[in-house]
C-alpha positions in Angstrom: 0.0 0.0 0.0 1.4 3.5 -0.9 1.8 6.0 1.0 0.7 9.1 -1.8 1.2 13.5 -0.8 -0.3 15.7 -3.7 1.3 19.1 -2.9 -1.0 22.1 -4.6 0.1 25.5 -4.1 -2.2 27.9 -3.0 -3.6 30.5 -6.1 0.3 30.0 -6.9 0.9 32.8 -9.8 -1.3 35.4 -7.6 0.3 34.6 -4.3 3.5 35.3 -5.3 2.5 38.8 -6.8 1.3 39.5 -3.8 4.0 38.7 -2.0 6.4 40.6 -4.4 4.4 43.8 -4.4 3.0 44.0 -0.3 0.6 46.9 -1.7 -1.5 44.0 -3.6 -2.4 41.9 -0.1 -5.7 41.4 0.4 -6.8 42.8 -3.4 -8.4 41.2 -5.9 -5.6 39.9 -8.4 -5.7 38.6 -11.3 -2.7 37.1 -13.5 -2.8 37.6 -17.1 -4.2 40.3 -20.0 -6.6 43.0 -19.0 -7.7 43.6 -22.5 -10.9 42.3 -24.3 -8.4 39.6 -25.7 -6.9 38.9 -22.4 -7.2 35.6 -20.6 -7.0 35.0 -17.0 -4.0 32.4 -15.9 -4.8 32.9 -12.3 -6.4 34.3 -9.5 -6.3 35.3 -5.8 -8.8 34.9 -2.9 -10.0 37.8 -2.9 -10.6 37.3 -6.8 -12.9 34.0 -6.5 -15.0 35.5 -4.3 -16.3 37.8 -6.9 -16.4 34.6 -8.9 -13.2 35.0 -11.0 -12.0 32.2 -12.0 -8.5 31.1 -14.3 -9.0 30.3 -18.0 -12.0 32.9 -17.6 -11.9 35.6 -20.0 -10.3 38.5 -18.7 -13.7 41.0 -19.8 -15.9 38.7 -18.1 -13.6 38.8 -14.8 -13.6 42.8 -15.4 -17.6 42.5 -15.0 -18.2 40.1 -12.4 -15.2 42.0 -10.3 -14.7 46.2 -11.3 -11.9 46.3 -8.5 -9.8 44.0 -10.3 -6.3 44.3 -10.8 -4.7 42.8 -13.4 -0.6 41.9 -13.3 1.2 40.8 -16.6 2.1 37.2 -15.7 6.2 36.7 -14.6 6.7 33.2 -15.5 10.1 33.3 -14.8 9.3 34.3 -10.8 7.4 31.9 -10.9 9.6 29.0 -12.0 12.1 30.2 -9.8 9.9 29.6 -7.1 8.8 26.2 -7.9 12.3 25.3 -7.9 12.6 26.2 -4.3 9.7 24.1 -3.8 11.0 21.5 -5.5 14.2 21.1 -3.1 11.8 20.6 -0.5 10.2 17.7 -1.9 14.0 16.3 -2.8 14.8 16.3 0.7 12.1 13.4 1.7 11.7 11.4 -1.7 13.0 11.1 -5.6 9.7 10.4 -6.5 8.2 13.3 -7.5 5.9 13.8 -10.4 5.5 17.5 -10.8 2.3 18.4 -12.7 2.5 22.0 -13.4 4.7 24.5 -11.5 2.3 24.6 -8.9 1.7 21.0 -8.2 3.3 17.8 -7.5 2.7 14.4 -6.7 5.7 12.3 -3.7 5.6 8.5 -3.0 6.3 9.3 0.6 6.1 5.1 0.9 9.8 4.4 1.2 11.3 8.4 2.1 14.3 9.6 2.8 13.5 10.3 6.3 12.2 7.1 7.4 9.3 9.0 8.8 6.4 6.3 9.3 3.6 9.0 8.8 3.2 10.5 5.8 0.9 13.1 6.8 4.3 14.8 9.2 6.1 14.7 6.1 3.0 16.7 4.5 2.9 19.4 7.6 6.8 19.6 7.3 6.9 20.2 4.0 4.0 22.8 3.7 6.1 24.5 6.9 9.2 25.0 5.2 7.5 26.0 2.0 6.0 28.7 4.3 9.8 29.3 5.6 11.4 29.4 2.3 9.0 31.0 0.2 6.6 32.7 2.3 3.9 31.1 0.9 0.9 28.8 1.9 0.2 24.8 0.0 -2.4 22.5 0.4 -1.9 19.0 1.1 -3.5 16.0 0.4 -2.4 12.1 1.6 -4.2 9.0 1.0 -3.2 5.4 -0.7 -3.2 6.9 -4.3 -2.8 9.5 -6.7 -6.8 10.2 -7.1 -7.5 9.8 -3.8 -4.7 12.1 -2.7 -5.4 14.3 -5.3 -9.2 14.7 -4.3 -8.2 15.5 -0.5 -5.2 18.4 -1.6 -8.7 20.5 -2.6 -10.6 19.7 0.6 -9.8 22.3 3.1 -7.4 25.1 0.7 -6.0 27.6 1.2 -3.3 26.4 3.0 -5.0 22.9 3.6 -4.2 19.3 4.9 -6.6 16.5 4.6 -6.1 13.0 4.9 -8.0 10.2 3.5 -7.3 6.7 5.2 -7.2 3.5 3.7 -10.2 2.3 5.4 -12.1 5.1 4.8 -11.2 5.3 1.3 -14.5 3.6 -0.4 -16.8 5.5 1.5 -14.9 9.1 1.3 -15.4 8.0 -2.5 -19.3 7.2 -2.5 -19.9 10.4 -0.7 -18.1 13.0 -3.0 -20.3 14.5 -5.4 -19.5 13.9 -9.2 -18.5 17.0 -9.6 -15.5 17.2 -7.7 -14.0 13.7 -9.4 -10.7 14.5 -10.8 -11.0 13.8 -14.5 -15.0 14.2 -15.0 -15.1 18.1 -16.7 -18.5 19.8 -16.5 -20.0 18.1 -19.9 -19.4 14.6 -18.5 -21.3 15.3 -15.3 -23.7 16.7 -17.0 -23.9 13.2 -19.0 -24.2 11.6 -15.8 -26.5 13.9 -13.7 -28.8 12.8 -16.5 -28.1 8.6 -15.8 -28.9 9.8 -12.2 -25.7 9.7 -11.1 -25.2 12.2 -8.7 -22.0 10.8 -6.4 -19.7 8.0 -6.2 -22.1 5.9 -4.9 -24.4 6.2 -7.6 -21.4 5.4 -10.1 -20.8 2.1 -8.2 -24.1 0.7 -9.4 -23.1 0.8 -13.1 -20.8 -2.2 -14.4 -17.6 -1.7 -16.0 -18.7 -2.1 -19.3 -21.8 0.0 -19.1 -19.4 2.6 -18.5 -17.4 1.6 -20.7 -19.9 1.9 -23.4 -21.1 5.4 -22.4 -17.8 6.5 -22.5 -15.3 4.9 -23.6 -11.7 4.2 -22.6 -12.8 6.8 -19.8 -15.6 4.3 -18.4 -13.0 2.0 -17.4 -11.2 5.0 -15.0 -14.5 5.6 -13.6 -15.3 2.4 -12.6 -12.5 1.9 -10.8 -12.0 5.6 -8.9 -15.7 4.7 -7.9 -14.1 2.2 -6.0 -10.9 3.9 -4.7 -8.2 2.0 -7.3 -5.8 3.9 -9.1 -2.6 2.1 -9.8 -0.5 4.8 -11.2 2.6 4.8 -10.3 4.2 8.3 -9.2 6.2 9.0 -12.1 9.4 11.7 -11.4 10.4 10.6 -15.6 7.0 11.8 -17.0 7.1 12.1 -20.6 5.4 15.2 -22.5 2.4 14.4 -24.8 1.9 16.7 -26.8 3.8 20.3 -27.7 2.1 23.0 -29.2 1.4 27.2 -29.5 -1.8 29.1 -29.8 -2.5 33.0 -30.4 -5.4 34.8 -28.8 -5.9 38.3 -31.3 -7.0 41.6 -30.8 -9.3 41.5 -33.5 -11.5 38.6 -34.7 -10.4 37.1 -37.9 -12.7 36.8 -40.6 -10.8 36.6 -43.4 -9.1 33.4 -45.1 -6.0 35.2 -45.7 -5.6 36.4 -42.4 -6.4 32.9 -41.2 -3.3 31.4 -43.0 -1.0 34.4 -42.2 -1.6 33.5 -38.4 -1.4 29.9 -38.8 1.8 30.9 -40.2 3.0 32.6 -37.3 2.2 30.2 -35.0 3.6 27.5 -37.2 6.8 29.0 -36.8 6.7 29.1 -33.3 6.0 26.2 -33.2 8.6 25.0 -35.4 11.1 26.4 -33.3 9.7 24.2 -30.0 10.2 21.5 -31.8 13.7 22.1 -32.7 14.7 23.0 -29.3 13.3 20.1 -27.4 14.0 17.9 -30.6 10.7 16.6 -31.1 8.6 15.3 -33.8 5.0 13.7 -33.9 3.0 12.1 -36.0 -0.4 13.7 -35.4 -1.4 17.5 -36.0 -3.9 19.0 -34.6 -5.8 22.6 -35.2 -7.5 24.2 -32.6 -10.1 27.3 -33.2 -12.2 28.9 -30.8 -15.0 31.3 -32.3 -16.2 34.9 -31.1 -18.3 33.3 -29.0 -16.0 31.0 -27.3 -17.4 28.0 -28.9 -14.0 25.6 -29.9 -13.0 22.8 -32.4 -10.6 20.8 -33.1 -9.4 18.9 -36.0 -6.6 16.5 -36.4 -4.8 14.4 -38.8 -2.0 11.8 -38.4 0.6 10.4 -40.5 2.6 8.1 -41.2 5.9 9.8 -41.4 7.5 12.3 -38.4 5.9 16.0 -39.0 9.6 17.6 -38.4 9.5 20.3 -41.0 7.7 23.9 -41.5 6.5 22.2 -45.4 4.7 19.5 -43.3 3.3 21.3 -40.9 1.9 24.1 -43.5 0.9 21.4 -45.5 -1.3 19.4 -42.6 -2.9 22.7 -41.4 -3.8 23.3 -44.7 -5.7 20.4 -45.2 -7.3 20.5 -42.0 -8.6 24.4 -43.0 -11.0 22.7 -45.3 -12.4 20.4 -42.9 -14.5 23.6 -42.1 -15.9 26.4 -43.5 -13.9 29.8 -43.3 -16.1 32.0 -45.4 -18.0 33.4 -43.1 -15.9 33.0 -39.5 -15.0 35.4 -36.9 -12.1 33.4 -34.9 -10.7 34.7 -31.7 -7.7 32.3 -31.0 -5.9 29.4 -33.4 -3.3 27.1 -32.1 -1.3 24.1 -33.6 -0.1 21.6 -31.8 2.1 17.7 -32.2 1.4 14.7 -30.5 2.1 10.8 -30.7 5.7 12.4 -30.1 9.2 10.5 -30.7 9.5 10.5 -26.8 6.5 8.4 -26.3 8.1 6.0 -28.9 11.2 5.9 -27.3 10.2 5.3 -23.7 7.8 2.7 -24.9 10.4 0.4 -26.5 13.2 1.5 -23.6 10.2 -0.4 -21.3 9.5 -3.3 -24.2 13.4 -4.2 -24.1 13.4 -4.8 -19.9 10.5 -7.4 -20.7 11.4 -10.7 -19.2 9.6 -13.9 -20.7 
């Protein structure tokens, strides 16, 4: 049985504004553009009250908040802070699976410490964040990643919650569908329509009725329902997918300002690719409308997209998978996946197979 600490920083990109500039305590931030383009990447406290929320449109926040301030996002800050935190989680375990800059799974199981309880190791390490940093986490500890995952969100900010082994099923049947890690808002929707309200209401549906409802994803379900998750923590996790996207002043309505865009970000692109040497097999176009309604179309190949020629040449195609004649498009992003990493870690794992 594993012994599993998700670490999630508390409203991290706001929090350290805040704490960089002392006049912004106890404001209502927000992290990102402030114009009619702009997108929010995060927010503080005193934000989500007001109902701000990241990924929200930054004209939306405006409304729902007047008093907001908005601060041009220092990603640089901010990675040099989750290195700090990073040490921290070093100094108990090597198994750490960092999710973002803000998050991060340990395998406290076997730490460095030999510390039998792994919820001291999470009030140690959310104390010397607080130290170091000066700034608050949320902790959760159970048996597994989606269990420990579920209790990081339980009591934040600056949160610790523990789920126990043998409360583990129940914890599970209790928690409202909603707050499952993995089902988004159109999948509960889905279910809130089957009746299924909670995790107990998900345990009365067989594995392949899920399975047929939705997919590969039915599978997961079933099996969070009843508290299994056997993902490892990985600290070597590989990327998926690599991509770049553009969100415009304007609306674009023309096909010749379409492709000059696509060209732009192409390029960008391109030069991702080059520095993290990586090629794909799969493109894949992404357009969201004036009225935030998105798409997505893809198209994979046989041969590694590793060129601008292919890469033009694929996004082209994909353009007339939908009509651009009469289009007003506020964002356009390309991204690769089915990557030459995944390929390569798969067959580094096929060689070790004993028989």
């Amino acid at each position: 049985m594993r012994k599993i600490i998700h670490i999630d920083m508390d409203a991290f990109y706001a929090s350290v504004e805040q704490r960089d500039n002392p006049e912004l305590k106890g404001k209502p931030v927000a992290v990102g553009g402030s114009s009619d383009r702009g997108v929010v990447a995060a927010a503080s406290y005193e934000a989500r009250k007001f109902g701000v929320r990241s990924a929200m449109p930054s004209s939306i926040a405006a409304r729902k908040c007047p008093d907001l301030i908005f601060i041009k996002p220092r990603f640089d800050a901010y990675k040099a802070v989750s290195n700090q935190i990073r040490e921290i989680f070093f100094e108990y375990t090597d198994l750490v699976e960092p999710l973002s800059l803000d998050e991060a799974y340990l395998d406290v199981t076997h730490n460095k410490m030999n510390m039998p309880s792994a919820t001291l190791i999470a009030r140690e390490i959310k104390s010397k964040i607080k130290e170091k940093t000066q700034l608050t986490a949320s902790a959760g500890i159970s048996i597994n990643k989606f269990l420990a995952k579920t209790a990081s969100d339980v009591n934040k900010p600056d949160g610790l919650f523990l789920i126990p082994p043998d409360q583990a099923e129940a914890y599970i049947e209790s928690l409202p569908i909603e707050r499952f890690f993995g089902i988004g808002k159109v999948t509960a929707e889905k279910m809130h329509k089957m009746g299924i309200k909670n995790g107990l209401d998900l345990k009365k549906y067989s594995e392949s009725d899920l399975a047929i409802r939705f997919g590969k994803s039915g599978r997961y379900y079933y099996r969070i329902a009843r508290a299994i998750d056997d993902r490892e923590v990985n600290p070597h996790r590989i990327r998926k997918s690599l991509g770049a996207e553009n969100t415009f002043l304007h609306d674009l309505t023309q096909p010749d300002e379409i492709r000059k865009e696509l060209e732009n970000i192409k390029d960008i692109l391109i030069n991702r690719m080059k520095r993290s040497s990586t090629k794909g097999k799969t493109l894949t176009m992404k357009v969201k409308f004036h009225d935030f309604q998105q798409i997505t179309r893809s198209k994979t190949i046989t041969k590694w997209i590793e060129n601008e020629n292919q890469v033009t040449s694929l996004y082209e195609e994909l353009l007339t998978t939908f009509d651009t004649s009469d289009v007003k498009i506020r964002l356009l992003g390309l991204s690769i996946s089915n990557l030459n990493h995944e390929i390569e870690e798969t067959a580094s794992y096929q060689l070790t197979l004993k028989f």
